[in-house]
N, C-alpha and C positions, 0 to 999 in steps of 0.2 A: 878407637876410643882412647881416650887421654887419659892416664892413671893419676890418680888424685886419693889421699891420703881416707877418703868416704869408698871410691871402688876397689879401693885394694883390699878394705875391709870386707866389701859383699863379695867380693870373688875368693879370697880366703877361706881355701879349708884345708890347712897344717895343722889344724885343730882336732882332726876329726882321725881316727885308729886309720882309713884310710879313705885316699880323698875324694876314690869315688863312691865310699862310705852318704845316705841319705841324712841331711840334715831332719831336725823334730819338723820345721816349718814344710820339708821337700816331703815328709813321710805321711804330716796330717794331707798334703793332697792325695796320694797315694793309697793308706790305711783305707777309704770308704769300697776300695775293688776288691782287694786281696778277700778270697775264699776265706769262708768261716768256717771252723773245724766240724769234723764228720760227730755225727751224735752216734755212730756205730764201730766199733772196734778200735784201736788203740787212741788215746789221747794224744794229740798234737805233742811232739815232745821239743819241737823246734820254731821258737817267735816266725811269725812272718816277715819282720821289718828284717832279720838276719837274710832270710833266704832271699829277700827283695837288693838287699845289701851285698849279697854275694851275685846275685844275676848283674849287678851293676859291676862288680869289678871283674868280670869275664869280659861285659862289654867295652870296659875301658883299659882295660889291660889286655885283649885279646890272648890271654892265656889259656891252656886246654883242660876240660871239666876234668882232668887229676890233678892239674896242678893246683885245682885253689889251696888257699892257704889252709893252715889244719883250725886256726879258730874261727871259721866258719862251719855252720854244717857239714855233713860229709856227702862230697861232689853227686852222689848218686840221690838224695833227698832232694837238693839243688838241680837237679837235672829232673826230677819226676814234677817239680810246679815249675819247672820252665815248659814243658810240654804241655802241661796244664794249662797255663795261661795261653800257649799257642794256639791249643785247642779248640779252647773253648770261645775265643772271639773277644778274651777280655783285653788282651792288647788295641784290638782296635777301639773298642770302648772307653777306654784310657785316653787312646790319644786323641778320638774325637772330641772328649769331655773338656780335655785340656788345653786344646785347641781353640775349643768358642772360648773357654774363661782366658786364655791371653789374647785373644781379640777384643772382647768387654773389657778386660783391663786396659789395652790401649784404646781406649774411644771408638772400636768398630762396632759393627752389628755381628752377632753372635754367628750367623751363616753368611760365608764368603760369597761372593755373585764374580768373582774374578779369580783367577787362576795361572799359575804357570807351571807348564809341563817341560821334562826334558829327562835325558835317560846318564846312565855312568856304565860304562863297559868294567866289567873288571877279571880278574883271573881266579880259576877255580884250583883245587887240588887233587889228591891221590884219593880223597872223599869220595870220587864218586859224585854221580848222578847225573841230571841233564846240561846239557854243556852243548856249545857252538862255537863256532869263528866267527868273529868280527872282522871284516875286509876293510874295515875305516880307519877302525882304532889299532888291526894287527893284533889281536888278544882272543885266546880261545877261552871263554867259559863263560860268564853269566851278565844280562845288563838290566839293572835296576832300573826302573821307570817310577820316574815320582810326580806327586803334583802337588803345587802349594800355593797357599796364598800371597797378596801382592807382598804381605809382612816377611815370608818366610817360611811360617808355620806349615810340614808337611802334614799335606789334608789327606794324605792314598799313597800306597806302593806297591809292587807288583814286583817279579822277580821271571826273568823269562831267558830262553837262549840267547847268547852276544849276537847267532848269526841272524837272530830277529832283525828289520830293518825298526825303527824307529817310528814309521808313519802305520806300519802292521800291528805294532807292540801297543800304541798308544790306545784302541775301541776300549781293551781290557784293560789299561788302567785308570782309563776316564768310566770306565760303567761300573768298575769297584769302588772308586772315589765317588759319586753320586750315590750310591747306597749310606753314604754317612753324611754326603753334604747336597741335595738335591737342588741347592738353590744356585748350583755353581753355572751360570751360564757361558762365559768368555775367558779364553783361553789364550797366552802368549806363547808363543814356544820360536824355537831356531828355523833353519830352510829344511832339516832334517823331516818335517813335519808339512812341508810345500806340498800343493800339489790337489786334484781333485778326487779323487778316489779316497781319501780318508775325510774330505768333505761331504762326502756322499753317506759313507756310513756313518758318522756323528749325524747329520739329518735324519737318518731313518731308524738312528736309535735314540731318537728327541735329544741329543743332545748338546755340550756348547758350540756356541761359535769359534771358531780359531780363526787368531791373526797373526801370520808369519812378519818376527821383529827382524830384517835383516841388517847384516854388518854393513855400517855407513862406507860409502862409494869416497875409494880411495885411501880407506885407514888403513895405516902400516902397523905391523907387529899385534901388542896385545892394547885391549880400548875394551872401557865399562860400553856395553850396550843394553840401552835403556830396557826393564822388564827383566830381559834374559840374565844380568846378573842376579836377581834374587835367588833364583834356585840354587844357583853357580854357589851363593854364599849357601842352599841351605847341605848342601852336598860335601862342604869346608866344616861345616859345624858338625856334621853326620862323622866325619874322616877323623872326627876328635875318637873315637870307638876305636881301639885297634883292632877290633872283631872284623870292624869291616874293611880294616888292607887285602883282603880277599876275601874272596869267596868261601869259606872254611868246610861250609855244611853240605851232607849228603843228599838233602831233600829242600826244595825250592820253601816250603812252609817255613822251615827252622831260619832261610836266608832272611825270610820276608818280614819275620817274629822278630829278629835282631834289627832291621832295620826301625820297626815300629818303637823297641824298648832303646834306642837313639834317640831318636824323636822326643819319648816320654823323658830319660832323662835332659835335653835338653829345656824342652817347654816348662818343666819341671822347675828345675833353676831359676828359670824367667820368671815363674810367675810368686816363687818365694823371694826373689829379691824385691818385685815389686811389692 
C-alpha cells in the first residue's frame, strides 16, 4: 500500500494513551458483546472498554499479565474477563459477527462458500501443557490451524500438537469452522493437505471439497502462489500480536482465545476505517 497523506491519517494512532489503545469508532463495534454488569454483589468498579483496552495491549505488546501498566486495571481483574470471554464462546461470536460485516462491507455475501486452510508451527515454553515435534518445520510445541476467506478474514482456528501432521490436523478445524460458517463449501490449501484419506473424511463428514494449489513446475526460490498466499498474508497480520511469537499459554483454550482476539482486533480496524 502507497502512504498517501489520507492513509497515514487512518492508520495513525500517536494520538491514542496507547496505540493499541481501541478507538470510539473500534469500541462502538465491540461495546454490543462485552458482558453487562451482575445485578448481584459488588458493582462493576472497572469500565469495560478499559479492560477490552488492556486485553489488547498484552496482545500487542506481548507482555506478561504482571507487567501491564499500572493505569490500567489491576492484571488479575484483566485476566478474570479474559477467561470470561474465553469461556464463554463470546470470542468466537465476535469474530464471526465481524467477519460477515467486512465481507458486506467489501461487496460479498455475508457467508463465505470458499475457503483457505493451512497450519503455522511454532514454539512453546516452560508453561507447560501439550506440545510435540514437528519433523518439517524442526520446532517442538504447538501448530495453529486456521481457515479463511478468499479476503483474508479468519473464519476458524484450532490449536493442536506441532507433531500433528497437517492432513490429520485439518477434520478438526474444518468441522469447528463450519459451526460458525456452514456455507463454506471449497477449500484451497498446499501439498501438506494432498492425498485421499483426508478426502475421505471431509466426504463422510458432509464437508468441503479440497483442492491442492501446487508450487508452479520449475519456480526457484520464493513466488506468490495463487490462493495459498492469502492465508500466508493472514498469518503476517496475525504476527503484528507479539503474544503470538510463541506459544506463551499453558492450556490450548487460552492459545486459541489469543488467536481469535488477533483476528477481532484486526477486522476491527478494517472495518472502522472503512
Amino acid at each position: 500500500m502507497a502512504w498517501t497523506e489520507i492513509t497515514r491519517k487512518q492508520y495513525d494512532r500517536r494520538y491514542l494513551r496507547y496505540a493499541s489503545d481501541c478507538t470510539d469508532e473500534e469500541w462502538a463495534l465491540i461495546v454490543p458483546f462485552m458482558p453487562a454488569p451482575s445485578k448481584v454483589g459488588r458493582p462493576r468498579k472497572w469500565p469495560m472498554r478499559e479492560i477490552w483496552n488492556a486485553i489488547q495491549y498484552i496482545a500487542a505488546s506481548g507482555c506478561q499479565w504482571a507487567m501491564l501498566p499500572k493505569d490500567f486495571p489491576p492484571f488479575t481483574t484483566v485476566q478474570h474477563y479474559f477467561y470470561r470471554l474465553r469461556d464463554s464462546g463470546l470470542l468466537d461470536i465476535i469474530n464471526e459477527t465481524l467477519v460477515m460485516s467486512a465481507r458486506l462491507l467489501a461487496g460479498r455475501a455475508a457467508e463465505p462458500t470458499a475457503g483457505v486452510i493451512d497450519s503455522q508451527s511454532v514454539k512453546t515454553t516452560e508453561s507447560g501443557g501439550p506440545r510435540g515435534f514437528d519433523a518439517g518445520k524442526k520446532i517442538t510445541g504447538r501448530k495453529r490451524h486456521i481457515l479463511t476467506d478468499t479476503q483474508g478474514n479468519m473464519l476458524g482456528a484450532i490449536t493442536h500438537t506441532a507433531d500433528i501432521q497437517d492432513r490429520d490436523g485439518a477434520p478438526d478445524a474444518i468441522a469447528y469452522t463450519k459451526e460458525s460458517f456452514p456455507s463454506l463449501a471449497h477449500l484451497f490449501a498446499d501439498g501438506g493437505y494432498a492425498g485421499q484419506k483426508l478426502k475421505t473424511v471431509l466426504q463422510n463428514m458432509d464437508g468441503p471439497t479440497i483442492e491442492i494449489v501446487k508450487r508452479p513446475d520449475g519456480a526457484k526460490g520464493f513466488v506468490v502462489i495463487a490462493r495459498r498466499w492469502v492465508v500466508e498474508r493472514t498469518f503476517a497480520w496475525l504476527g503484528r500480536c507479539r503474544r503470538l511469537a510463541k506459544d506463551w499459554e499453558a492450556t490450548v483454550a487460552s492459545s486459541e482465545a489469543w488467536l481469535l482476539i488477533a483476528s477481532i482486533r484486526r477486522t476491527t480496524r478494517l472495518i472502522a476505517r472503512t
